[in-house]
PyMOL Python script that loads the backbone (N, CA, C, O; Angstrom):
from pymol import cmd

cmd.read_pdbstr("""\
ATOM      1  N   UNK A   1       1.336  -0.011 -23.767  1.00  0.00           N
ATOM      2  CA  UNK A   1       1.068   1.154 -22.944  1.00  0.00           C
ATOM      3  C   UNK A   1       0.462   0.683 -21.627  1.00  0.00           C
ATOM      4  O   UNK A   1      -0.508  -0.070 -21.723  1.00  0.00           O
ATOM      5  N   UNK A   2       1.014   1.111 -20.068  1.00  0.00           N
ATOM      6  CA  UNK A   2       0.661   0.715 -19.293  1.00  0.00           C
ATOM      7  C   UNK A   2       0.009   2.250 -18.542  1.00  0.00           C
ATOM      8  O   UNK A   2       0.660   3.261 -18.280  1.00  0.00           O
ATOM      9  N   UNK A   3      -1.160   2.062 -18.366  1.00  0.00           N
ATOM     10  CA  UNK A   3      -1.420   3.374 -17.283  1.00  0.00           C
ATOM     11  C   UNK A   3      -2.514   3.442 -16.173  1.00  0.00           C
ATOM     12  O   UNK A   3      -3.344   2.593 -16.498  1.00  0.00           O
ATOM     13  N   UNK A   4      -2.900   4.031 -15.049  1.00  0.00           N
ATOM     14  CA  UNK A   4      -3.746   4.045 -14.747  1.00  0.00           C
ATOM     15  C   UNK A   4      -4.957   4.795 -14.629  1.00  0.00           C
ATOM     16  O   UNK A   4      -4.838   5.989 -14.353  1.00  0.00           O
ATOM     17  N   UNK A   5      -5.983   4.366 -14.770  1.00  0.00           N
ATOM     18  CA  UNK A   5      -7.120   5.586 -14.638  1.00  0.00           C
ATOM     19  C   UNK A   5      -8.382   5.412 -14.057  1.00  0.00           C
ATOM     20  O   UNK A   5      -8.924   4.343 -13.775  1.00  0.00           O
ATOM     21  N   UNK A   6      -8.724   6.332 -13.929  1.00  0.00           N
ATOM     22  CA  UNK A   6      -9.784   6.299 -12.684  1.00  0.00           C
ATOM     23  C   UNK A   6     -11.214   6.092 -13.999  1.00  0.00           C
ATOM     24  O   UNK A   6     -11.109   6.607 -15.112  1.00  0.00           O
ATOM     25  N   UNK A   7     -12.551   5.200 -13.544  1.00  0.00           N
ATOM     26  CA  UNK A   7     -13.328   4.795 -14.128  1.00  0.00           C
ATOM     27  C   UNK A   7     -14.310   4.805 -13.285  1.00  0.00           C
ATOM     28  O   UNK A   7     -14.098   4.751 -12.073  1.00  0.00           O
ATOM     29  N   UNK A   8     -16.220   4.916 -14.097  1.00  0.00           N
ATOM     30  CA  UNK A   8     -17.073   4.764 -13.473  1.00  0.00           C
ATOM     31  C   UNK A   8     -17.602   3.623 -13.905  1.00  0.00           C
ATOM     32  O   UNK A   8     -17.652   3.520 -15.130  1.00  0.00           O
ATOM     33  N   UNK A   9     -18.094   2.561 -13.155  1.00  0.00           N
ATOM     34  CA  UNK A   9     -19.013   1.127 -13.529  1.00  0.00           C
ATOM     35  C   UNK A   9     -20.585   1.646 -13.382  1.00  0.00           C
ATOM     36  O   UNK A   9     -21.162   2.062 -12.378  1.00  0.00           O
ATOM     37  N   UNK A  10     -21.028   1.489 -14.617  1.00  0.00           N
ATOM     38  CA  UNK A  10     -22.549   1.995 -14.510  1.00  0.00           C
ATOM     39  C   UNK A  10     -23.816   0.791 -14.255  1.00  0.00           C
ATOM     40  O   UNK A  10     -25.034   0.972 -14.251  1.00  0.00           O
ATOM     41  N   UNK A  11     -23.143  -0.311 -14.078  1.00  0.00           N
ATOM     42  CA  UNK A  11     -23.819  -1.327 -14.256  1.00  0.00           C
ATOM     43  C   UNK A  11     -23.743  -2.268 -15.357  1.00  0.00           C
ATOM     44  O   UNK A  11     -24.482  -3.251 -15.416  1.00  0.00           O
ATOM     45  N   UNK A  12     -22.903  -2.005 -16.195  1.00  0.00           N
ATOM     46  CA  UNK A  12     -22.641  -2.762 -17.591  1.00  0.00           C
ATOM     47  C   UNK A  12     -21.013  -2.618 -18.074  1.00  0.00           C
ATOM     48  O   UNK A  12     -20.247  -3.581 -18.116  1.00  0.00           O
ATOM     49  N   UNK A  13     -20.676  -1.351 -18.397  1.00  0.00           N
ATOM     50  CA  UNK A  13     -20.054  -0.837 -18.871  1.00  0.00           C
ATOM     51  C   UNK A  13     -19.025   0.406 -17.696  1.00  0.00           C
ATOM     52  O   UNK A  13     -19.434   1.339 -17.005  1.00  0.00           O
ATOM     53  N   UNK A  14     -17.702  -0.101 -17.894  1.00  0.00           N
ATOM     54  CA  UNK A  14     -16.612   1.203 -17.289  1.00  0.00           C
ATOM     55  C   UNK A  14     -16.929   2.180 -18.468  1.00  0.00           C
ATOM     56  O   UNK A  14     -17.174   2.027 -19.665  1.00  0.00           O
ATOM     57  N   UNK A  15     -16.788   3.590 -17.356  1.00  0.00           N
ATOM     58  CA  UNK A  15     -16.600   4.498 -18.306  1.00  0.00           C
ATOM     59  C   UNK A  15     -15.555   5.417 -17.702  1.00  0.00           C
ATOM     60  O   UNK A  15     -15.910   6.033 -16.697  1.00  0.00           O
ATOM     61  N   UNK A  16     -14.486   5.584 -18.095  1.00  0.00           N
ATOM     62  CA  UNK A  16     -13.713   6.398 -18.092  1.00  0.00           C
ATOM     63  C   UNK A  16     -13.620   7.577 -17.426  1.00  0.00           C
ATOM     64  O   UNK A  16     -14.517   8.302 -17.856  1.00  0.00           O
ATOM     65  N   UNK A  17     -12.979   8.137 -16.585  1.00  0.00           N
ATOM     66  CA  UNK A  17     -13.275   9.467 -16.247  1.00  0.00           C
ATOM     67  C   UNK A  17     -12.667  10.693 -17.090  1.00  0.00           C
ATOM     68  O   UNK A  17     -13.165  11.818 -17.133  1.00  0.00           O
ATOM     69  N   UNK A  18     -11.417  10.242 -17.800  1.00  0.00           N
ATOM     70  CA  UNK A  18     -10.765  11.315 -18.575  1.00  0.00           C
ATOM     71  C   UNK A  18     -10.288  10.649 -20.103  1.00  0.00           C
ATOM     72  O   UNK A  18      -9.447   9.751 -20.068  1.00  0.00           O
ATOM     73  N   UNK A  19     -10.780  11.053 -21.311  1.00  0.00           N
ATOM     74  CA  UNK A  19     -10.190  10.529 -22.535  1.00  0.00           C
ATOM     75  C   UNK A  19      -8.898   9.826 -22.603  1.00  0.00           C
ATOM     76  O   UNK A  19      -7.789  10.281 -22.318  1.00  0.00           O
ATOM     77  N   UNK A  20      -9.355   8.082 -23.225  1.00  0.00           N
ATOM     78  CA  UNK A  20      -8.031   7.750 -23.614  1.00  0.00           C
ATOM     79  C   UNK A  20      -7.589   7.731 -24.583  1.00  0.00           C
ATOM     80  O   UNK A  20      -8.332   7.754 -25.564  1.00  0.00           O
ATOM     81  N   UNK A  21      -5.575   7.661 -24.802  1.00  0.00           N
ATOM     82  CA  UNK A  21      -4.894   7.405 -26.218  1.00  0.00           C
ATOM     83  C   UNK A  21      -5.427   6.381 -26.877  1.00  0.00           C
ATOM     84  O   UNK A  21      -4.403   5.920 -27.381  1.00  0.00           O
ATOM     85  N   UNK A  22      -6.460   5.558 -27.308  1.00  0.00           N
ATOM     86  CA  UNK A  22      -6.683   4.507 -27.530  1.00  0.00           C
ATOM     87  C   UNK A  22      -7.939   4.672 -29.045  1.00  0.00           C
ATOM     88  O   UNK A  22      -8.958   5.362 -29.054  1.00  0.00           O
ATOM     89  N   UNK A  23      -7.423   3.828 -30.131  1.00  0.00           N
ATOM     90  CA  UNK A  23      -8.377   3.682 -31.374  1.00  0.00           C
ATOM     91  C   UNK A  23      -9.840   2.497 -30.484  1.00  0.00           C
ATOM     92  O   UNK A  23      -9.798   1.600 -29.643  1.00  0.00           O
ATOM     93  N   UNK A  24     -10.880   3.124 -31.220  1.00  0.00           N
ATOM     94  CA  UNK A  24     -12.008   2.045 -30.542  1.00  0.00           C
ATOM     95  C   UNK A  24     -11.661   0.932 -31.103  1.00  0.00           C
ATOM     96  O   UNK A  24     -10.970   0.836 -32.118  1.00  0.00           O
ATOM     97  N   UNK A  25     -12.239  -0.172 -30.314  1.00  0.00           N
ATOM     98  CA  UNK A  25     -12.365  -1.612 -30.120  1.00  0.00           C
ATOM     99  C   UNK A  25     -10.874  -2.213 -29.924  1.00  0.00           C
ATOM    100  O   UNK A  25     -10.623  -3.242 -30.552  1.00  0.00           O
ATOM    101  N   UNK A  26     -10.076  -1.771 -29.275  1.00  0.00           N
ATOM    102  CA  UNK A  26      -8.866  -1.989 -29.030  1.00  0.00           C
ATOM    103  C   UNK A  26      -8.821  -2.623 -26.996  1.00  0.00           C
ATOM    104  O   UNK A  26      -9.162  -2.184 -25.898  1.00  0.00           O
ATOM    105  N   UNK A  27      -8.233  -3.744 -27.527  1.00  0.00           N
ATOM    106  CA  UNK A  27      -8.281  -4.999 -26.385  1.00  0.00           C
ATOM    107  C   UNK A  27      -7.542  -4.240 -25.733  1.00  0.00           C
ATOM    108  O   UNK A  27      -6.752  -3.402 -26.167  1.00  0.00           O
ATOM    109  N   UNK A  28      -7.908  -4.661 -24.109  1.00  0.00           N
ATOM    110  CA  UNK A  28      -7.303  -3.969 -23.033  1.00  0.00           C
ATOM    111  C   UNK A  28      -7.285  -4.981 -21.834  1.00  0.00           C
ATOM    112  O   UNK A  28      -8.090  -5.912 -21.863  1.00  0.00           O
ATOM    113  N   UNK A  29      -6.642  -4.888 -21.056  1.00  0.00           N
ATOM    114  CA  UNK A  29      -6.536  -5.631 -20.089  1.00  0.00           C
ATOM    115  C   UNK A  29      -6.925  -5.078 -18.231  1.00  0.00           C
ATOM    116  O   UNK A  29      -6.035  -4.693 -17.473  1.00  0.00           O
ATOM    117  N   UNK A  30      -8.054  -5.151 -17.929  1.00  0.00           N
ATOM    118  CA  UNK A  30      -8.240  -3.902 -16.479  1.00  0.00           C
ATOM    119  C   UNK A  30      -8.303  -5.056 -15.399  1.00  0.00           C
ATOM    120  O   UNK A  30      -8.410  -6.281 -15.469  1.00  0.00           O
ATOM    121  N   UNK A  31      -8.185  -4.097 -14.323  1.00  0.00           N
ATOM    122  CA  UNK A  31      -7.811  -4.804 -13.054  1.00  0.00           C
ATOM    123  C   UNK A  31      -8.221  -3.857 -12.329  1.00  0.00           C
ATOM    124  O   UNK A  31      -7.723  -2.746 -12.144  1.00  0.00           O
ATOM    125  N   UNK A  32      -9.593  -4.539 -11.721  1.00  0.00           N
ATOM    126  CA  UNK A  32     -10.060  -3.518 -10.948  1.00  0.00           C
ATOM    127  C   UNK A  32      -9.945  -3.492  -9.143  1.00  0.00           C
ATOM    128  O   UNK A  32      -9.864  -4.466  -8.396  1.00  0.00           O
ATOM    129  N   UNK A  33      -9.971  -2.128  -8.809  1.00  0.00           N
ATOM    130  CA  UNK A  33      -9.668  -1.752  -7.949  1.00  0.00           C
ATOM    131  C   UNK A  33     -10.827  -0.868  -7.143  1.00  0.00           C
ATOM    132  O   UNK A  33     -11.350   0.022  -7.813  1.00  0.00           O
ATOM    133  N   UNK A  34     -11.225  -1.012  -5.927  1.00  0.00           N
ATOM    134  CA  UNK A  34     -12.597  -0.173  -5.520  1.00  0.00           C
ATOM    135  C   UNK A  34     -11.722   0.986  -4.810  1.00  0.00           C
ATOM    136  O   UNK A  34     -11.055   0.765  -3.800  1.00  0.00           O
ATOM    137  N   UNK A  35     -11.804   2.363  -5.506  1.00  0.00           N
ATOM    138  CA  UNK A  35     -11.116   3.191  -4.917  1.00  0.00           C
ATOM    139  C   UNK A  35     -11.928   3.979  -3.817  1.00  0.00           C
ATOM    140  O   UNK A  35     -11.619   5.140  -3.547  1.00  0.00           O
ATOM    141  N   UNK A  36     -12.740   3.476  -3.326  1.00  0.00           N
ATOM    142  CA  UNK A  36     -13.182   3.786  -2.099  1.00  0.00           C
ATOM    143  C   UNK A  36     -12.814   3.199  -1.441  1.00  0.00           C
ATOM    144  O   UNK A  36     -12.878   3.577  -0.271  1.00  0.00           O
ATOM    145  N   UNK A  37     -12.280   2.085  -1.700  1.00  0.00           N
ATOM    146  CA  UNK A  37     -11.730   0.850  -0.512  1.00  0.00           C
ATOM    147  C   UNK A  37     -10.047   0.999   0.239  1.00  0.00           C
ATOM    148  O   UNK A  37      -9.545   0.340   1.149  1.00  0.00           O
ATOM    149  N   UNK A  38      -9.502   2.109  -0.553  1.00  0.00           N
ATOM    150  CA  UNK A  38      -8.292   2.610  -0.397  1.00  0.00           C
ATOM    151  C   UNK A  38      -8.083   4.059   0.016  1.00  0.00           C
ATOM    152  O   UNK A  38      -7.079   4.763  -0.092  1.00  0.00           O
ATOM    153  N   UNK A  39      -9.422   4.354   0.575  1.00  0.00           N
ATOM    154  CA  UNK A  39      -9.351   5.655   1.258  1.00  0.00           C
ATOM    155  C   UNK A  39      -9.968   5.375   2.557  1.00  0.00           C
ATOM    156  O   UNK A  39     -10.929   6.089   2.845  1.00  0.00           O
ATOM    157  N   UNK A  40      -9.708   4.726   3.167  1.00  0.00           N
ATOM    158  CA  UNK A  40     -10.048   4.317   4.767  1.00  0.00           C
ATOM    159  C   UNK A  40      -8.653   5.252   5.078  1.00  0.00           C
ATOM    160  O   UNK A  40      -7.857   5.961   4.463  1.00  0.00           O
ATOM    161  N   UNK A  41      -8.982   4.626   6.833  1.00  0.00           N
ATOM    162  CA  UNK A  41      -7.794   5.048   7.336  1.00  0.00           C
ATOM    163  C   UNK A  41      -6.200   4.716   7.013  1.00  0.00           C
ATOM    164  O   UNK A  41      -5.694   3.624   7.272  1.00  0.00           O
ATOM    165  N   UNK A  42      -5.514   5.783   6.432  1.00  0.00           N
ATOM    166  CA  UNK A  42      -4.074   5.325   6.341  1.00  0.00           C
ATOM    167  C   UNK A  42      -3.468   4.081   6.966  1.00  0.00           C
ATOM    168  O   UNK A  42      -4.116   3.891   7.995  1.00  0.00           O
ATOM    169  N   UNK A  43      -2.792   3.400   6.877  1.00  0.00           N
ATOM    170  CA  UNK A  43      -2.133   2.442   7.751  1.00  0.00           C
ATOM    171  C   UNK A  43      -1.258   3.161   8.247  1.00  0.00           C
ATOM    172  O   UNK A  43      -0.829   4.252   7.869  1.00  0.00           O
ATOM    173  N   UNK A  44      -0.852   2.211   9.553  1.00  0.00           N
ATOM    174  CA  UNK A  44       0.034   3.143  10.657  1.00  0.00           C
ATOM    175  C   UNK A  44       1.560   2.041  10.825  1.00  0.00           C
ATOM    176  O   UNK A  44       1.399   0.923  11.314  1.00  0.00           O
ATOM    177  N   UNK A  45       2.581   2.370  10.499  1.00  0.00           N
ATOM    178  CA  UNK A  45       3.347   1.061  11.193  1.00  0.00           C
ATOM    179  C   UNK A  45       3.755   0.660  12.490  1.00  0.00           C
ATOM    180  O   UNK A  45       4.213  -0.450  12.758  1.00  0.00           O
ATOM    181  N   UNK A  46       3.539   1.782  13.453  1.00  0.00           N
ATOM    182  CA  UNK A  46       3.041   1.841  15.102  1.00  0.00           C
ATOM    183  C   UNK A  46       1.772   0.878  15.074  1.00  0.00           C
ATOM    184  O   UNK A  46       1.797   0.295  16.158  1.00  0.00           O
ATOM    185  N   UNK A  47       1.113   0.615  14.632  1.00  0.00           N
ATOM    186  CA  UNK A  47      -0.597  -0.280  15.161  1.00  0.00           C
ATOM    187  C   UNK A  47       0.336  -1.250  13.953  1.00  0.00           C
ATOM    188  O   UNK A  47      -0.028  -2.401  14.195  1.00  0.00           O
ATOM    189  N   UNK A  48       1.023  -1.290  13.165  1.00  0.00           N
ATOM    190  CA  UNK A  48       1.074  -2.846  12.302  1.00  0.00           C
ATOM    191  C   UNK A  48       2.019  -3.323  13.854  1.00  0.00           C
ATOM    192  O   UNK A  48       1.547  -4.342  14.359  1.00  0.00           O
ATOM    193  N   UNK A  49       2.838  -2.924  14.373  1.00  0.00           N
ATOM    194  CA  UNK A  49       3.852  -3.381  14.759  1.00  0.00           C
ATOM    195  C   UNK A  49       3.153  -3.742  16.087  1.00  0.00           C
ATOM    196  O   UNK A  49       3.439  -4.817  16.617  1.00  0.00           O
ATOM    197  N   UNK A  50       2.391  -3.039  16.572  1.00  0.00           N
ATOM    198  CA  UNK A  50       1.976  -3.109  18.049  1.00  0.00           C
ATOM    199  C   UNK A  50       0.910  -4.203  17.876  1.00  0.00           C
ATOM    200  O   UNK A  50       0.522  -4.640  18.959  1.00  0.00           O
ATOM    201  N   UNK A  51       0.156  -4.933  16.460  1.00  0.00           N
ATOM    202  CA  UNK A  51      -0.585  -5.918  16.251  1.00  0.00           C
ATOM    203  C   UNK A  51       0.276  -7.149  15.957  1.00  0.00           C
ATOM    204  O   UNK A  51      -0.442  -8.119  15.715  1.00  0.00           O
ATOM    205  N   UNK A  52       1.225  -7.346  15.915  1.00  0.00           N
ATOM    206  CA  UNK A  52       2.330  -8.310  15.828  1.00  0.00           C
ATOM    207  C   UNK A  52       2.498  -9.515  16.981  1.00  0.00           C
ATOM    208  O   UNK A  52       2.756 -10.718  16.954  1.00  0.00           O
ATOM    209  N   UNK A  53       2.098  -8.142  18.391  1.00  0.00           N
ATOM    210  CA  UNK A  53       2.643  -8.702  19.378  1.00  0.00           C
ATOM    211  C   UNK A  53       3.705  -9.193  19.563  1.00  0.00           C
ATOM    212  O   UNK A  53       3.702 -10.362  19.948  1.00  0.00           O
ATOM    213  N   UNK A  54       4.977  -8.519  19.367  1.00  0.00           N
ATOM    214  CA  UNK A  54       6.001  -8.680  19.868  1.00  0.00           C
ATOM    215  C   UNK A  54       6.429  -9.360  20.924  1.00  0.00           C
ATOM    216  O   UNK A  54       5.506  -9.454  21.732  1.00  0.00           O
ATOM    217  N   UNK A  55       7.538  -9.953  21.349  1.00  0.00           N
ATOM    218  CA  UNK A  55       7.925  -9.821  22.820  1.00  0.00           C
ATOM    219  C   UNK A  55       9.409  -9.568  22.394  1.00  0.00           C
ATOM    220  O   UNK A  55       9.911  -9.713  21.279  1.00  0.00           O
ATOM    221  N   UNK A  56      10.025  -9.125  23.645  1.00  0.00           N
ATOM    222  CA  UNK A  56      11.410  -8.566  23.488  1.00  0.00           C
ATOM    223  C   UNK A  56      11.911  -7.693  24.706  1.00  0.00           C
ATOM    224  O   UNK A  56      10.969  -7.257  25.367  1.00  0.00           O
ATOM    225  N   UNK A  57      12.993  -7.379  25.103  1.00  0.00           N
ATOM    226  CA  UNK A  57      13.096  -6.340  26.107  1.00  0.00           C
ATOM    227  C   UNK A  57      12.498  -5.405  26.004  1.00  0.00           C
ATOM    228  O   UNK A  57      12.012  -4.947  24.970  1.00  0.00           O
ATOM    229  N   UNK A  58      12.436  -4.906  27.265  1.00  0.00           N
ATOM    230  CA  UNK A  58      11.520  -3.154  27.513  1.00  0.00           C
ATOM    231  C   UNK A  58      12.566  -2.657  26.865  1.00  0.00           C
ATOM    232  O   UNK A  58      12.233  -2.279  25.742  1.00  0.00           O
ATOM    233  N   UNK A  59      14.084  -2.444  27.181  1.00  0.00           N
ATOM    234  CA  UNK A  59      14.723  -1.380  26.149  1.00  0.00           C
ATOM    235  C   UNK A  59      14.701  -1.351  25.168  1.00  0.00           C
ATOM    236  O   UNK A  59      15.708  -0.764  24.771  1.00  0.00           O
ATOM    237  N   UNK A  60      13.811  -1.806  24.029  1.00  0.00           N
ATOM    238  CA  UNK A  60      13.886  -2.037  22.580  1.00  0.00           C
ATOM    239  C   UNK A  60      14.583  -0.276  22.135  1.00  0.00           C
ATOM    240  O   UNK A  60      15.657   0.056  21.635  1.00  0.00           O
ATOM    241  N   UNK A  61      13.681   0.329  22.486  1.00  0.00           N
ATOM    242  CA  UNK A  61      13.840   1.644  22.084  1.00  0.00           C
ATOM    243  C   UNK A  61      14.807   2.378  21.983  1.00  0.00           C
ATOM    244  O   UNK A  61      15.394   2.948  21.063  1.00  0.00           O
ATOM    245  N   UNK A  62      14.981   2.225  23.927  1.00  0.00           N
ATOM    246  CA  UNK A  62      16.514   2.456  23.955  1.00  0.00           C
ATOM    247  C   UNK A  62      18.315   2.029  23.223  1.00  0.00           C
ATOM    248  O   UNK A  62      19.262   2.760  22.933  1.00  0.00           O
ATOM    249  N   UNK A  63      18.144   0.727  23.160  1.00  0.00           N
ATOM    250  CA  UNK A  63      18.748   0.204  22.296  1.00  0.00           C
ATOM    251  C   UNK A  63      19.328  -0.818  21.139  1.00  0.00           C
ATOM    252  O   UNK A  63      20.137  -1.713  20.895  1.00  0.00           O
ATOM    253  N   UNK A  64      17.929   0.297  20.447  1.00  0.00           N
ATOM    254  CA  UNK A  64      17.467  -0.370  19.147  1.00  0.00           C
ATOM    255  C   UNK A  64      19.282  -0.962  18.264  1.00  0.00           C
ATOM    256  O   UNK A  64      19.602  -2.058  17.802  1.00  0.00           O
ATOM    257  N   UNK A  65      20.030   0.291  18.363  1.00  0.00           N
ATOM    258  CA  UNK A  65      21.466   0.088  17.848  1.00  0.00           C
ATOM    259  C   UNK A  65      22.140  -1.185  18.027  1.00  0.00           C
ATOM    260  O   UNK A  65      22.478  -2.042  17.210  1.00  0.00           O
ATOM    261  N   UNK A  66      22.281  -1.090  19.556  1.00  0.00           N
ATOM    262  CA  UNK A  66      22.819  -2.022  20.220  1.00  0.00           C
ATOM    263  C   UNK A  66      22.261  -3.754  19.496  1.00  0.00           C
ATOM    264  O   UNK A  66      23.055  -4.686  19.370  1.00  0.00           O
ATOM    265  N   UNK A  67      20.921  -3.830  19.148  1.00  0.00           N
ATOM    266  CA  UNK A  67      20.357  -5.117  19.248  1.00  0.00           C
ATOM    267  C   UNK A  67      20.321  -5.411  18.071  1.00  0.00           C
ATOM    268  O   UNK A  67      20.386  -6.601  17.766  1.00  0.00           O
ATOM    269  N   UNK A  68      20.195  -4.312  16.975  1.00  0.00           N
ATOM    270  CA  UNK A  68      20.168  -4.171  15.812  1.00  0.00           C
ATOM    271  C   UNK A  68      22.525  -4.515  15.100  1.00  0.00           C
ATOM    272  O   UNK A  68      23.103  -5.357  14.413  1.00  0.00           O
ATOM    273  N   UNK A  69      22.917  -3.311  15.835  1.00  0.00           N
ATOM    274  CA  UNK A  69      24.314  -3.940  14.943  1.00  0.00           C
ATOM    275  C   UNK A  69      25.279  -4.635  16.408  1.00  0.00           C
ATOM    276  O   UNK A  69      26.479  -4.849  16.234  1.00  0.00           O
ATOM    277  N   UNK A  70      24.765  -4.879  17.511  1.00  0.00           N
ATOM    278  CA  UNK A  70      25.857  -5.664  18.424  1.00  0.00           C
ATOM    279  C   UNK A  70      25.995  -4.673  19.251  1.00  0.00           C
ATOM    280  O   UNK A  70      25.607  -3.653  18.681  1.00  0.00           O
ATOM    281  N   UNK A  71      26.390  -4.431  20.421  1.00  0.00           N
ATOM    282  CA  UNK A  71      26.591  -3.725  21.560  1.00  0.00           C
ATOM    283  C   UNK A  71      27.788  -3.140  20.993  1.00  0.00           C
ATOM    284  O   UNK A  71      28.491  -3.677  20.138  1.00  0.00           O
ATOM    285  N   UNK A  72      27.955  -2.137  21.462  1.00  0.00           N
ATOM    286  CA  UNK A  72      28.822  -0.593  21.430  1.00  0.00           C
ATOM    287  C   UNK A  72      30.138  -0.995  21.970  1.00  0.00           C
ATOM    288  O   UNK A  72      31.213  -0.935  21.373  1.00  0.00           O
ATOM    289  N   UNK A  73      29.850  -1.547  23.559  1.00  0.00           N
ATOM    290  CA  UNK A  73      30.853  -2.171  24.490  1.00  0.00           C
ATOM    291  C   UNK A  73      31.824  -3.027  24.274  1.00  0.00           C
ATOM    292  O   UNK A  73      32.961  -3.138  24.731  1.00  0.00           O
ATOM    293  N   UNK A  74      30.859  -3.941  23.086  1.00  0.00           N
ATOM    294  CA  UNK A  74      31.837  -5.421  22.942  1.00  0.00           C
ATOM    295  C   UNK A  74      33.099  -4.885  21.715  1.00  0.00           C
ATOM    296  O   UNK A  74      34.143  -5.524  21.583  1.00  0.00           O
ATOM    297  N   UNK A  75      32.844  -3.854  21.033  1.00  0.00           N
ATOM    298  CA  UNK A  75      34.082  -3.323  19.736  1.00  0.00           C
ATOM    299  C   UNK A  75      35.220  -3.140  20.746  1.00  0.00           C
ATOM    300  O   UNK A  75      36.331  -2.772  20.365  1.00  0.00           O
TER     301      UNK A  75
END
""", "prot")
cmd.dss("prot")
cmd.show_as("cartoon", "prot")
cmd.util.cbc("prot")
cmd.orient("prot")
């Protein structure tokens, strides 16, 4: 059974936020995750792309097609 669930660390011990399918003392495998750490600001792929630093023509925009499958002209 693979699932995920949200948990509180009290200092010792996770505790669960909602009942699991699970008999006690049954081995588990967790991987933790700070879910406060994944509620920042969304990522943007405008600021990934614009942190890249590109270089390339000013028309990228214009013709993204063109550069992407070959100029229009040359078919």
């Amino acid at each position: 059974m693979n699932t995920t669930i949200d948990a509180m660390y009290d200092g010792e011990v996770f505790r669960p936020e909602a009942p699991l399918d699970l008999q006690p003392n049954t081995r588990v495998r967790l991987t933790v995750e700070s879910a406060t750490a994944s509620k920042g600001e969304p990522y943007s792929f405008l600021r990934t792309a614009q942190s890249l630093n590109l270089d390339g023509p000013p028309d990228w925009s214009k013709r993204l097609n063109d550069y992407l499958y070959g100029d229009a002209a040359d078919a």
